[in-house]
N, C-alpha and C positions, 0 to 999 in steps of 0.2 A: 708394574707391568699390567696388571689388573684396572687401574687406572687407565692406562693408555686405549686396553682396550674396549671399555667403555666410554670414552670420548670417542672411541672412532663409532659404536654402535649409534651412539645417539646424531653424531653427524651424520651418517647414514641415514637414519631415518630420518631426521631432517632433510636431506635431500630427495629421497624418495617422496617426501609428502609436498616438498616444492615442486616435484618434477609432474606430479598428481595432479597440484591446484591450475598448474599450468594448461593442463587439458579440459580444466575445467569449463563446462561453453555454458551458457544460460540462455535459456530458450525463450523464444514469444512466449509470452501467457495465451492458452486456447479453450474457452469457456466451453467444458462441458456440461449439459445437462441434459434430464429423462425426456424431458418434451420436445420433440420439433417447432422449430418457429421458421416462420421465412425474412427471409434479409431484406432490410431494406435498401436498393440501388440507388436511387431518390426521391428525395421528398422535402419539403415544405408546405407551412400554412401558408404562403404569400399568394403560391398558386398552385393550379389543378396539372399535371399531366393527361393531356389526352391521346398521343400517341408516343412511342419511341424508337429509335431502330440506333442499330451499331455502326461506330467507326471509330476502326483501329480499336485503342485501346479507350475510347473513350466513346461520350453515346447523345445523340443528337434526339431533344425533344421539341414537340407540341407540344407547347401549354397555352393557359388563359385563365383568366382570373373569374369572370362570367362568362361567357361567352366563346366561342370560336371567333366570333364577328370581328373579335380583336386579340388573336391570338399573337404570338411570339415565336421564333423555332430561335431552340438554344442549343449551344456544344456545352456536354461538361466531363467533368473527369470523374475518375472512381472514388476520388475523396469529396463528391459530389457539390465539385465549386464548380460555380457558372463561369467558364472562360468566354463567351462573348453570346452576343442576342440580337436579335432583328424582329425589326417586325413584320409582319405579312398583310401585305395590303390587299387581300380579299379575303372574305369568308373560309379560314380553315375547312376542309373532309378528312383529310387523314394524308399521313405519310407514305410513301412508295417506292420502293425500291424496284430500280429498271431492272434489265439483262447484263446491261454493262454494267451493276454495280452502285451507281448515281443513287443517293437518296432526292425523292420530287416530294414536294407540298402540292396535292389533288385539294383546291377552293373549289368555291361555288362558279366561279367565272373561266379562272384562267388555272394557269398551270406553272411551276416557280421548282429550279431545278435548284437545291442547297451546294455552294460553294464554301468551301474550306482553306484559307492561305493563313498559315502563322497562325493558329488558330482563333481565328475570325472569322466568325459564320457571316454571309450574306446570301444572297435570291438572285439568282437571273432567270428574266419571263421563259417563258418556250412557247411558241403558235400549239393553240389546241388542239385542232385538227392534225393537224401535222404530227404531235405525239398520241393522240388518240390509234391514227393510221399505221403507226408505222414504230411507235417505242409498247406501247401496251400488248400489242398480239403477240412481243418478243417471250421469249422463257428464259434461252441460256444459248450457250455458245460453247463448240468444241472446235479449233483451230481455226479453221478458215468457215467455218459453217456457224448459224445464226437456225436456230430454233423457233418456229411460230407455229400458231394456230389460227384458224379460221373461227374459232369460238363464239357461240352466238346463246345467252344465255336462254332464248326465246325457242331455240330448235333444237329437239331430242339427235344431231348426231353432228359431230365436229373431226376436223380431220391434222393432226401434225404433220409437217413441211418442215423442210431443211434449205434454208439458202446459203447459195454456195456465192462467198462474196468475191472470189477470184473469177470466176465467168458467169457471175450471176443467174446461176439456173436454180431451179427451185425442184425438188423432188417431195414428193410425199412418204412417209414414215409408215405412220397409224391413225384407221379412221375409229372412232368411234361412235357406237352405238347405244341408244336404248332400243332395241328389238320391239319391246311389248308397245312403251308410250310415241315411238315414231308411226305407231300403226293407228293407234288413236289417235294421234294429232295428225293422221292423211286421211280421218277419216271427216274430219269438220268437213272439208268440200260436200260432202255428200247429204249433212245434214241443211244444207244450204236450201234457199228457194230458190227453183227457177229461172228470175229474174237477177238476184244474188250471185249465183253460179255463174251466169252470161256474166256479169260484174266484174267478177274474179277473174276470171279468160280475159277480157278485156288487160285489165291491169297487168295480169301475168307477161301478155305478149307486149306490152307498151312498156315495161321495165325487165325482161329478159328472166322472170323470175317463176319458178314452177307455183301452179296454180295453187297447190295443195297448203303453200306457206302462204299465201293470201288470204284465203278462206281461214283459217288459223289464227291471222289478226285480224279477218274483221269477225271471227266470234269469241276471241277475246282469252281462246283454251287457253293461255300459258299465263295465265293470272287467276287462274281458277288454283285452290286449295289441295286438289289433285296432281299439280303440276309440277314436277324437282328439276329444277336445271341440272343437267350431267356434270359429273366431277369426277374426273379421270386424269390427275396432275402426271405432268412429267418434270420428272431429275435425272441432271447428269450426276451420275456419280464414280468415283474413280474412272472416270473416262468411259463408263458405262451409259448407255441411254435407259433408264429406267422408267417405264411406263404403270401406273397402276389404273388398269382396264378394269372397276369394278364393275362394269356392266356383261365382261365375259369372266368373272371372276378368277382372273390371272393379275400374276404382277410380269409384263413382257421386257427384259431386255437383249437392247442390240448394241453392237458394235457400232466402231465407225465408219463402216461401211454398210450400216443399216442391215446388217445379215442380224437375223432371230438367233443368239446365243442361248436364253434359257426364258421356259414358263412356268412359273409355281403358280398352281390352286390357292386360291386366296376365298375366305368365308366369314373374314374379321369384322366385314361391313353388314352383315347379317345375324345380326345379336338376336338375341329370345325377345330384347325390349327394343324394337326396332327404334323408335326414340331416343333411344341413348347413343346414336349412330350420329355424329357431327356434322358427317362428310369433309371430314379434311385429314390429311396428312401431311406430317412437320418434318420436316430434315431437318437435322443436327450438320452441316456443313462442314465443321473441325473433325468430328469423330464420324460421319457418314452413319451416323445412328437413323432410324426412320422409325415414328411414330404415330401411329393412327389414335385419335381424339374422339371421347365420350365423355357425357354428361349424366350424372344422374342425382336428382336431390340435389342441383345448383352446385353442385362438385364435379371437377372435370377431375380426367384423368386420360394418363398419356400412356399407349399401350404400346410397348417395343413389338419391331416385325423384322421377323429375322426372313431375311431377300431374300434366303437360299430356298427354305421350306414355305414360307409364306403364313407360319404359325406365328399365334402372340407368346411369345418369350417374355414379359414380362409387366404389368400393370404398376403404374404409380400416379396414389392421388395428393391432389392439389390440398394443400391448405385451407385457402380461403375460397368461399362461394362467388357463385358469378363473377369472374374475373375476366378480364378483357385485352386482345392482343396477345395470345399466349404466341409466345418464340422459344425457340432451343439453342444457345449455346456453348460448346463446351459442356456435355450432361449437366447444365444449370436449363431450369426453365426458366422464364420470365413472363411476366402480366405485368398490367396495369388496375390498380385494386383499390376502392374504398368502403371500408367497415360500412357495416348496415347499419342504417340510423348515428351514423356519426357525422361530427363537427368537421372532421379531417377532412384533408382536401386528397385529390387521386393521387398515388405515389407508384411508384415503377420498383418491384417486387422480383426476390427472384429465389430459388429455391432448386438443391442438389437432387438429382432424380436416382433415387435407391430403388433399383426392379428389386 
Protein backbone atom coordinates (compact mmCIF):
# COMPACT_ATOMS: atom_id res chain seq x y z
CA UNK A 1 0.00 0.00 0.00
CA UNK A 2 2.87 2.13 0.83
CA UNK A 3 4.19 1.46 -2.53
CA UNK A 4 1.18 2.44 -4.33
CA UNK A 5 1.22 5.43 -2.85
CA UNK A 6 4.30 6.54 -3.63
CA UNK A 7 4.19 5.76 -7.18
CA UNK A 8 1.12 7.79 -7.29
CA UNK A 9 3.41 10.91 -5.46
CA UNK A 10 6.05 10.67 -7.87
CA UNK A 11 3.54 10.56 -10.90
CA UNK A 12 2.14 13.53 -9.60
CA UNK A 13 4.91 15.37 -9.48
CA UNK A 14 5.89 14.28 -12.54
CA UNK A 15 3.04 15.85 -14.01
CA UNK A 16 3.06 18.92 -12.23
CA UNK A 17 6.67 19.52 -13.46
CA UNK A 18 5.40 18.60 -17.29
CA UNK A 19 2.52 20.82 -16.80
CA UNK A 20 5.36 23.67 -15.54
CA UNK A 21 7.84 23.14 -18.46
CA UNK A 22 4.83 23.51 -20.69
CA UNK A 23 4.40 27.17 -19.63
CA UNK A 24 7.66 27.52 -20.04
CA UNK A 25 8.13 30.69 -22.73
CA UNK A 26 11.77 31.86 -23.59
CA UNK A 27 12.19 35.35 -24.24
CA UNK A 28 14.25 37.69 -26.76
CA UNK A 29 17.55 38.31 -25.28
CA UNK A 30 17.60 42.36 -24.51
CA UNK A 31 20.98 43.77 -23.92
CA UNK A 32 21.18 45.66 -20.96
CA UNK A 33 23.64 47.97 -19.91
CA UNK A 34 24.80 51.33 -17.67
CA UNK A 35 25.54 53.56 -20.79
CA UNK A 36 23.20 54.95 -23.19
CA UNK A 37 24.19 54.50 -26.86
CA UNK A 38 22.07 55.58 -29.72
CA UNK A 39 20.83 52.95 -32.45
CA UNK A 40 21.90 52.71 -35.44
CA UNK A 41 18.66 53.06 -38.22
CA UNK A 42 21.22 52.97 -41.22
CA UNK A 43 24.19 52.85 -42.31
CA UNK A 44 27.09 51.75 -44.45
CA UNK A 45 30.66 52.70 -45.71
CA UNK A 46 29.51 52.40 -49.41
CA UNK A 47 27.67 55.73 -48.86
CA UNK A 48 26.76 58.92 -47.03
CA UNK A 49 23.13 59.74 -45.88
CA UNK A 50 22.32 63.06 -46.42
CA UNK A 51 18.72 63.31 -45.73
CA UNK A 52 15.71 60.89 -44.63
CA UNK A 53 12.12 60.84 -44.04
CA UNK A 54 9.42 57.97 -43.23
CA UNK A 55 7.17 55.74 -45.02
CA UNK A 56 5.01 53.39 -43.52
CA UNK A 57 7.08 51.00 -41.93
CA UNK A 58 10.00 51.52 -43.76
CA UNK A 59 12.30 54.96 -44.69
CA UNK A 60 13.29 56.63 -47.84
CA UNK A 61 16.82 58.06 -48.15
CA UNK A 62 19.36 60.67 -49.88
CA UNK A 63 22.43 59.56 -50.29
CA UNK A 64 25.74 59.97 -52.26
CA UNK A 65 28.81 58.70 -52.21
CA UNK A 66 30.82 62.27 -53.02
CA UNK A 67 28.72 64.40 -53.91
CA UNK A 68 24.95 65.37 -54.08
CA UNK A 69 25.76 66.22 -57.86
CA UNK A 70 25.09 62.49 -58.16
CA UNK A 71 22.93 61.38 -55.44
CA UNK A 72 20.44 58.23 -55.28
CA UNK A 73 17.03 58.30 -53.25
CA UNK A 74 16.55 54.84 -51.82
CA UNK A 75 13.47 52.69 -49.80
CA UNK A 76 14.63 50.55 -47.18
CA UNK A 77 13.45 48.55 -44.51
CA UNK A 78 14.21 48.37 -40.60
CA UNK A 79 16.60 45.39 -41.22
CA UNK A 80 18.22 48.06 -43.20
CA UNK A 81 18.22 46.22 -46.72
CA UNK A 82 17.96 48.55 -49.68
CA UNK A 83 14.68 47.40 -51.44
CA UNK A 84 15.18 49.44 -54.66
CA UNK A 85 17.15 52.91 -55.83
CA UNK A 86 17.05 55.50 -58.34
CA UNK A 87 19.00 57.94 -59.39
CA UNK A 88 18.33 61.68 -59.44
CA UNK A 89 19.17 63.44 -62.25
CA UNK A 90 19.83 66.89 -60.89
CA UNK A 91 21.83 68.16 -58.19
CA UNK A 92 20.17 66.81 -54.84
CA UNK A 93 19.09 69.91 -51.68
CA UNK A 94 17.25 68.00 -49.49
CA UNK A 95 14.09 65.92 -49.10
CA UNK A 96 10.41 67.43 -48.41
CA UNK A 97 7.50 66.42 -47.37
CA UNK A 98 4.22 68.26 -48.83
CA UNK A 99 0.73 68.95 -47.00
CA UNK A 100 -0.59 65.91 -48.70
CA UNK A 101 1.99 63.78 -47.23
CA UNK A 102 4.14 63.09 -50.72
CA UNK A 103 7.85 62.85 -49.90
CA UNK A 104 9.72 65.51 -53.03
CA UNK A 105 13.63 65.67 -53.89
CA UNK A 106 14.12 69.88 -53.70
CA UNK A 107 17.55 69.90 -56.65
CA UNK A 108 19.39 72.68 -57.71
CA UNK A 109 17.13 72.94 -60.93
CA UNK A 110 13.93 71.02 -60.83
CA UNK A 111 11.65 69.48 -58.55
CA UNK A 112 11.05 65.18 -58.47
CA UNK A 113 7.92 64.05 -56.48
CA UNK A 114 9.18 60.09 -54.89
CA UNK A 115 6.89 57.35 -56.10
CA UNK A 116 6.41 54.06 -54.40
CA UNK A 117 4.51 50.69 -56.19
CA UNK A 118 5.54 47.18 -54.93
CA UNK A 119 8.26 48.56 -53.45
CA UNK A 120 10.12 50.28 -56.17
CA UNK A 121 11.16 53.68 -55.52
CA UNK A 122 11.25 55.99 -58.79
CA UNK A 123 10.79 60.25 -59.54
CA UNK A 124 8.30 61.92 -61.41
CA UNK A 125 9.30 65.76 -62.43
CA UNK A 126 6.81 68.45 -61.12
CA UNK A 127 6.88 72.26 -62.88
CA UNK A 128 8.69 74.44 -60.43
CA UNK A 129 6.93 77.20 -60.36
CA UNK A 130 3.76 75.66 -60.12
CA UNK A 131 4.95 73.68 -56.85
CA UNK A 132 6.77 76.65 -55.52
CA UNK A 133 3.10 78.57 -55.82
CA UNK A 134 0.90 76.58 -54.83
CA UNK A 135 2.45 73.03 -52.94
CA UNK A 136 5.16 75.02 -50.61
CA UNK A 137 3.00 77.82 -48.93
CA UNK A 138 0.67 74.59 -48.01
CA UNK A 139 0.91 73.41 -44.00
CA UNK A 140 -1.96 70.82 -43.49
CA UNK A 141 -5.42 70.13 -44.03
CA UNK A 142 -8.57 69.63 -41.80
CA UNK A 143 -11.51 68.05 -44.02
CA UNK A 144 -12.33 70.18 -46.71
CA UNK A 145 -9.89 73.07 -45.78
CA UNK A 146 -6.12 73.28 -46.97
CA UNK A 147 -3.99 75.53 -44.62
CA UNK A 148 -1.36 78.17 -46.01
CA UNK A 149 0.65 81.17 -45.62
CA UNK A 150 1.77 84.00 -47.24
CA UNK A 151 5.26 83.54 -45.59
CA UNK A 152 8.01 85.83 -46.77
CA UNK A 153 11.24 85.01 -45.02
CA UNK A 154 12.45 88.71 -46.15
CA UNK A 155 9.31 90.47 -44.18
CA UNK A 156 8.84 90.86 -40.30
CA UNK A 157 4.88 89.86 -40.54
CA UNK A 158 3.02 86.81 -42.33
CA UNK A 159 -0.49 85.91 -42.24
CA UNK A 160 -2.46 82.08 -42.07
CA UNK A 161 -5.44 81.34 -44.45
CA UNK A 162 -7.62 78.54 -44.75
CA UNK A 163 -8.84 77.43 -48.17
CA UNK A 164 -12.03 76.18 -48.38
CA UNK A 165 -11.81 73.56 -51.49
CA UNK A 166 -15.57 73.07 -51.75
CA UNK A 167 -16.29 76.88 -52.73
CA UNK A 168 -13.06 78.04 -52.80
CA UNK A 169 -13.07 80.88 -50.62
CA UNK A 170 -10.14 81.72 -48.59
CA UNK A 171 -10.47 83.18 -44.95
CA UNK A 172 -7.66 84.34 -42.82
CA UNK A 173 -6.88 82.64 -39.47
CA UNK A 174 -3.77 84.48 -37.75
CA UNK A 175 -1.49 87.22 -38.72
CA UNK A 176 1.63 87.49 -37.46
CA UNK A 177 3.85 89.79 -36.12
CA UNK A 178 7.34 91.10 -35.05
CA UNK A 179 6.05 94.44 -33.46
CA UNK A 180 9.67 95.91 -32.74
CA UNK A 181 11.71 94.68 -36.08
CA UNK A 182 8.54 95.56 -38.52
CA UNK A 183 9.11 99.23 -37.27
CA UNK A 184 12.73 98.96 -38.16
CA UNK A 185 12.41 97.49 -41.38
CA UNK A 186 9.47 100.67 -42.14
CA UNK A 187 11.97 102.67 -41.09
CA UNK A 188 14.74 102.02 -44.16
CA UNK A 189 12.34 104.43 -46.51
CA UNK A 190 13.36 107.18 -44.40
CA UNK A 191 16.91 106.64 -44.23
CA UNK A 192 16.67 106.83 -48.04
CA UNK A 193 17.98 109.99 -50.23
CA UNK A 194 15.76 111.95 -52.01
CA UNK A 195 16.23 110.94 -55.15
CA UNK A 196 16.09 107.07 -53.69
CA UNK A 197 12.78 107.62 -52.09
CA UNK A 198 11.21 109.16 -55.46
CA UNK A 199 12.77 105.72 -56.68
CA UNK A 200 11.07 103.63 -54.42
CA UNK A 201 7.43 105.45 -55.00
CA UNK A 202 8.03 104.86 -58.44
CA UNK A 203 8.57 101.07 -58.17
CA UNK A 204 5.97 100.86 -55.46
CA UNK A 205 3.08 102.14 -57.58
CA UNK A 206 4.46 100.24 -61.01
CA UNK A 207 4.26 96.83 -58.93
CA UNK A 208 1.18 97.42 -56.50
CA UNK A 209 3.65 97.02 -53.61
CA UNK A 210 3.91 99.38 -50.37
CA UNK A 211 6.75 101.57 -50.53
CA UNK A 212 8.22 100.69 -47.28
CA UNK A 213 9.13 96.95 -48.54
CA UNK A 214 11.07 98.47 -51.52
CA UNK A 215 13.17 100.69 -49.69
CA UNK A 216 14.01 97.42 -47.42
CA UNK A 217 15.41 95.69 -50.56
CA UNK A 218 17.17 98.27 -51.95
CA UNK A 219 19.12 98.84 -48.61
CA UNK A 220 19.62 95.41 -48.24
CA UNK A 221 18.12 95.28 -43.99
CA UNK A 222 17.14 91.70 -44.10
CA UNK A 223 20.64 90.35 -44.75
CA UNK A 224 22.12 92.29 -42.24
CA UNK A 225 23.28 90.14 -39.07
CA UNK A 226 20.47 91.88 -37.03
CA UNK A 227 17.80 90.35 -39.06
CA UNK A 228 15.67 86.87 -37.86
CA UNK A 229 13.07 85.68 -40.11
CA UNK A 230 9.84 85.10 -38.05
CA UNK A 231 9.02 81.42 -36.86
CA UNK A 232 5.68 81.01 -35.73
CA UNK A 233 4.84 77.32 -37.01
CA UNK A 234 1.46 75.93 -37.16
CA UNK A 235 0.04 72.21 -36.17
CA UNK A 236 -3.02 70.50 -36.60
CA UNK A 237 -3.27 68.55 -33.79
CA UNK A 238 -6.14 66.37 -32.69
CA UNK A 239 -8.31 68.32 -34.95
CA UNK A 240 -7.06 71.27 -33.07
CA UNK A 241 -5.30 74.26 -35.03
CA UNK A 242 -2.38 74.85 -32.98
CA UNK A 243 -0.53 78.10 -33.51
CA UNK A 244 2.92 78.92 -31.61
CA UNK A 245 2.80 82.89 -31.85
CA UNK A 246 6.39 83.48 -30.20
CA UNK A 247 6.32 86.93 -31.15
CA UNK A 248 3.06 87.60 -28.77
CA UNK A 249 4.22 84.86 -26.54
CA UNK A 250 1.20 82.53 -26.69
CA UNK A 251 0.63 79.12 -27.97
CA UNK A 252 -3.12 80.00 -29.86
CA UNK A 253 -5.51 77.44 -30.68
CA UNK A 254 -8.68 77.17 -32.54
CA UNK A 255 -11.33 75.21 -33.61
CA UNK A 256 -12.72 74.25 -36.87
CA UNK A 257 -14.45 77.06 -37.11
CA UNK A 258 -11.54 79.29 -36.47
CA UNK A 259 -13.13 80.36 -32.99
CA UNK A 260 -10.05 81.14 -30.20
CA UNK A 261 -10.50 77.95 -27.79
CA UNK A 262 -7.39 78.59 -25.60
CA UNK A 263 -3.95 80.86 -25.00
CA UNK A 264 -1.30 79.74 -22.80
CA UNK A 265 1.80 82.16 -22.02
CA UNK A 266 4.54 80.72 -23.45
CA UNK A 267 8.57 81.95 -22.33
CA UNK A 268 10.43 78.71 -23.44
CA UNK A 269 11.89 80.87 -26.41
CA UNK A 270 13.47 83.28 -24.10
CA UNK A 271 16.19 81.41 -22.29
CA UNK A 272 19.01 83.26 -20.05
CA UNK A 273 21.41 82.06 -23.13
CA UNK A 274 19.30 83.52 -25.82
CA UNK A 275 21.60 81.48 -28.27
CA UNK A 276 20.61 78.25 -27.34
CA UNK A 277 17.02 79.24 -28.71
CA UNK A 278 16.91 77.11 -32.33
CA UNK A 279 13.66 78.52 -33.29
CA UNK A 280 12.16 75.44 -34.14
CA UNK A 281 9.44 73.28 -32.82
CA UNK A 282 9.05 69.37 -33.64
CA UNK A 283 5.75 67.35 -33.51
CA UNK A 284 5.75 63.91 -32.65
CA UNK A 285 2.68 63.16 -35.05
CA UNK A 286 1.82 59.32 -33.43
CA UNK A 287 1.82 60.70 -29.74
CA UNK A 288 0.98 64.67 -30.48
CA UNK A 289 4.07 65.18 -28.15
CA UNK A 290 5.53 68.88 -29.10
CA UNK A 291 8.99 69.75 -28.50
CA UNK A 292 10.97 73.03 -28.67
CA UNK A 293 14.95 72.63 -29.77
CA UNK A 294 18.12 74.11 -28.08
CA UNK A 295 21.70 73.84 -28.49
CA UNK A 296 24.38 74.25 -26.27
CA UNK A 297 28.19 73.04 -26.57
CA UNK A 298 27.14 71.23 -30.04
CA UNK A 299 24.50 69.18 -28.05
CA UNK A 300 21.03 69.71 -28.80
CA UNK A 301 18.15 68.93 -26.77
CA UNK A 302 14.60 68.48 -27.10
CA UNK A 303 12.41 70.18 -24.44
CA UNK A 304 8.76 68.72 -24.00
CA UNK A 305 5.85 71.67 -23.90
CA UNK A 306 2.93 70.65 -22.34
CA UNK A 307 -0.09 72.91 -24.73
CA UNK A 308 -2.16 73.12 -21.86
CA UNK A 309 0.27 75.49 -19.45
CA UNK A 310 2.70 76.23 -22.09
CA UNK A 311 5.61 75.13 -19.52
CA UNK A 312 8.73 72.86 -20.28
CA UNK A 313 7.80 69.60 -18.80
CA UNK A 314 10.69 67.96 -19.61
CA UNK A 315 14.42 68.21 -21.28
CA UNK A 316 16.24 65.45 -23.05
CA UNK A 317 19.76 65.48 -24.39
CA UNK A 318 20.97 64.24 -27.59
CA UNK A 319 23.99 61.85 -27.67
CA UNK A 320 25.94 63.03 -30.23
CA UNK A 321 27.26 66.53 -31.26
CA UNK A 322 26.23 68.47 -34.21
CA UNK A 323 23.66 66.26 -35.49
CA UNK A 324 21.57 67.11 -38.52
CA UNK A 325 17.84 66.58 -39.56
CA UNK A 326 16.49 66.04 -36.04
CA UNK A 327 12.75 64.32 -36.34
CA UNK A 328 10.39 62.63 -33.70
CA UNK A 329 8.81 59.52 -34.03
CA UNK A 330 7.03 57.50 -31.82
CA UNK A 331 9.09 59.33 -28.60
CA UNK A 332 12.31 57.98 -30.68
CA UNK A 333 14.26 60.95 -32.14
CA UNK A 334 16.25 60.76 -35.11
CA UNK A 335 19.31 62.56 -36.90
CA UNK A 336 21.67 62.20 -39.36
CA UNK A 337 25.15 61.86 -37.67
CA UNK A 338 29.06 61.51 -38.37
CA UNK A 339 31.71 60.95 -35.65
CA UNK A 340 34.16 63.96 -35.52
CA UNK A 341 37.24 63.17 -37.33
CA UNK A 342 36.08 60.04 -38.49
CA UNK A 343 36.48 57.65 -41.46
CA UNK A 344 32.74 56.73 -41.30
CA UNK A 345 30.33 57.81 -43.64
CA UNK A 346 26.73 59.89 -42.42
CA UNK A 347 24.35 57.19 -40.87
CA UNK A 348 20.61 57.88 -39.88
CA UNK A 349 20.58 57.46 -35.92
CA UNK A 350 17.89 57.28 -33.61
CA UNK A 351 17.45 57.42 -29.98
CA UNK A 352 14.44 56.87 -27.03
CA UNK A 353 13.58 60.31 -25.50
CA UNK A 354 13.59 59.75 -21.33
CA UNK A 355 12.17 63.32 -20.04
Amino acid sequence: MRFVKFILLVLSILLSLNLWAQKVVILKEVPITAERKADTVFGTWRFSVADYEFYEENMILLTYTRSLSSAKIMLVNEEQKILSSFNIPDEALKLYRDYMGFVNVLCKEKVFRVKISNNQISLASLPVEEFNAKITPCIDTIGEKIYFSNYSKDYPEFTYYAFNTTDSSVSPLKTITDEEQLKEYNMEYYFLKPKEKLYARKLAAEYNVDKHRIAAVMSGVTSSIFYTPLYAPLYIINDTIVVFDHYSNSILSYNKKHELIDSVFIDYHHPKSWREWKHEVILDKENNNVYALYQKNGYYFLKHIDLKTGKITGSFKLLNRYVEHIRVKGDYVYYVYRPFESLQEQFVYKELIRN
